[in-house]
C-alpha positions, 0 to 999 in steps of 0.5 A: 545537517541533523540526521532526522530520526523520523521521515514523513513521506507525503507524494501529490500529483496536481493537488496544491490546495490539498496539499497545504491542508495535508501539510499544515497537519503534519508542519504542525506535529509536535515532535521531540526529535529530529525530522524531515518532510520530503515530498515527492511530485509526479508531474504537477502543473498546478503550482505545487512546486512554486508553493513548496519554495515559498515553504522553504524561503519561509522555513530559510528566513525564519518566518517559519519555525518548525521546532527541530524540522531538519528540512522541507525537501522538494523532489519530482519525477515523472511516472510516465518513466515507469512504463505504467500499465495501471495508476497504482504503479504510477502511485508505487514510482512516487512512493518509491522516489519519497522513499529512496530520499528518506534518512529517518531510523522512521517513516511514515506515509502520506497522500496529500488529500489526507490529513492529521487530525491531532498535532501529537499523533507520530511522537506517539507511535514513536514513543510505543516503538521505543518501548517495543524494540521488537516490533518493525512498525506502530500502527492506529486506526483510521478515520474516513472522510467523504470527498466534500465533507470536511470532518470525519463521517463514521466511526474508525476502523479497522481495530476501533474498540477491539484492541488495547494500547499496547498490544503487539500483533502478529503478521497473521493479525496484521493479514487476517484480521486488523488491515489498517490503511497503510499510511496508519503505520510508523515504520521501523526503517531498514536502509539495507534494503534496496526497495528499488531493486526488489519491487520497482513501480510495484512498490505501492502502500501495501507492498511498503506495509507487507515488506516491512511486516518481515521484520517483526510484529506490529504494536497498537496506539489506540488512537484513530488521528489519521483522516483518509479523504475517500474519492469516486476516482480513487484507485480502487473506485475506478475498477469495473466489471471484470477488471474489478473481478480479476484484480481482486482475485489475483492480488494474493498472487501478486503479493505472494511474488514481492512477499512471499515469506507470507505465501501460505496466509496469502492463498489461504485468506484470498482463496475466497477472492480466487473462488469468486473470480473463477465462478464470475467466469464460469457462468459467463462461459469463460469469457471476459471484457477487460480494458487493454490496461488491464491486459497489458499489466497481465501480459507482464506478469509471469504466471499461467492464469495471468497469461490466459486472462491477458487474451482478449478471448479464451480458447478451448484449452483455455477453458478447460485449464479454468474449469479444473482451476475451479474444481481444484480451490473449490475442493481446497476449499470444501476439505480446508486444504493447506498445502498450496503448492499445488494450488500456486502451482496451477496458477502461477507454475511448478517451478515457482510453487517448489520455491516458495512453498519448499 
């Protein structure tokens, strides 16, 4: 077989019809070089499997030419093998399972609810990588589609009008400023890397963006071709009340234990989320009601304030340890302290913050 120079990633779970539309988009891309599609199946029962052999019969007899496609591939697994404690890792076995079948120099992610929105969009970010050998992705901006509705319904974000074609960007633009969706970037691709290893069911579109953001900067295609279908029962729509608190407000911590080459910009753009999380349960007495999935992937996780929250309830001592939490990033916050291994330290431990903040 032709090695693929790129390879688009699609993951689905019991989403056949969208599935066709997602992958008539991207079939339908007009590229110059050799690519794949290799889609990744957790678990449907919707006939997902039997639609994809009758795309590769198709493909196989030549009722279906797709100029320089090099294979449809069909893989499945099942995320229940990853003892999920929350869906994104379900969705981070998946992704894991596409990638580890990828062969491209390139990839890029889809989901099967989203869609492409030009037959052009992935020749043109692999066209801006070539011309910026130093830059380890390409990223465009994105077009939201409200679940229902069959075209884009605002404007696209995050970079619309900001930035020119071209323009190379930083990790700490990436971070602080312009946060695309993740599947808006092609990705220069690092085989060495053994993704399993270092990240698990934790590898979820985020992580795959800030691993990969390691190995150089990121340049911009002024273009907005990528429809991302938002859902009520998305991920990030279904989290609630103090679940919806506490994992906002530990996710700098969480990025900082896969990526923590980026430690410092982490704690320093999420110490607002930190804040806020600490002020939410200080007026409620230090007290909180978290679903037991929630407190199960808190249990998990190596780190003092994950293991306080983890309790159903908090003790005296536990109230206390908060308290002066609280006073401390209020303070890093009022006097724009930046040497967070104390900080790191209190939440997570000593011995973890004079690693990473050597």
């Amino acid at each position: 077989m032709v090695h693929p120079v790129l390879s688009i990633l699609v993951i689905t779970h019991n989403q056949r019809e969208l599935l066709e539309r997602c992958l008539s988009s991207v079939l339908g891309q007009k590229l110059n070089v050799p690519f794949e599609v290799i889609v990744s199946d957790d678990r449907s029962d919707d006939g997902t499997a039997e639609y994809i052999a009758d795309l590769q019969n198709q493909i196989t007899n030549g009722k279906l030419h797709i100029t320089n496609l090099t294979q449809l591939f069909y893989t499945r697994c099942n995320s229940n093998d990853c003892d999920p404690k929350n869906v994104s890792e379900r969705c981070g076995w998946n992704k894991l399972n596409v990638y580890t079948h990828a062969q491209g120099d390139f990839f890029v992610n889809i989901d099967a609810d989203d869609y492409l929105r030009s037959n052009d969009i992935y020749q043109t970010q692999l066209d801006m990588l070539a011309s910026h050998p130093e830059c380890a992705m390409c990223m465009q901006d994105v077009w939201p589609v409200r679940d229902g509705e069959s075209q884009p319904s605002s404007q696209p974000w995050p970079s619309f009008g900001r930035l020119k074609n071209g323009q190379v960007l930083s990790a700490y633009d990436i971070l602080s400023e312009y946060r695309a969706l993740n599947q808006c970037y092609m990705i220069r691709r690092h085989p060495e890397q053994d993704c399993a290893a270092l990240y698990g069911k934790h590898f979820d579109d985020t992580v795959i963006t800030l691993h990969h953001l390691q190995f150089g900067p990121v340049v911009y295609v002024d273009r907005a071709d990528y429809a991302w279908v938002q859902y009520a029962t998305s991920i990030t729509k279904t989290l609630r009340g103090d679940d919806n608190v506490a994992e906002y407000g530990l996710l700098p911590l969480h990025h900082i234990r896969f990526i923590p080459a980026f430690a410092g910009m982490f704690m320093q753009d999420g110490l607002k989320d930190i804040i806020h999380m600490l002020r939410v349960f200080a007026d409620k007495g230090y007290q909180w009601d978290l679903t037991e999935r929630t407190q199960a992937a808190f249990e998990e996780t190596p780190g003092r304030i994950y293991r306080v929250l983890a309790k159903p309830q908090s003790t005296f001592r536990d109230r206390l340890y908060l308290r002066y939490v609280r006073i401390v990033a209020l303070m890093y916050d009022k006097y724009k302290w930046s040497n967070w291994e104390y900080l790191y330290g209190l939440l997570i431990s000593r011995e973890a913050a004079k690693k990473i903040f050597k």
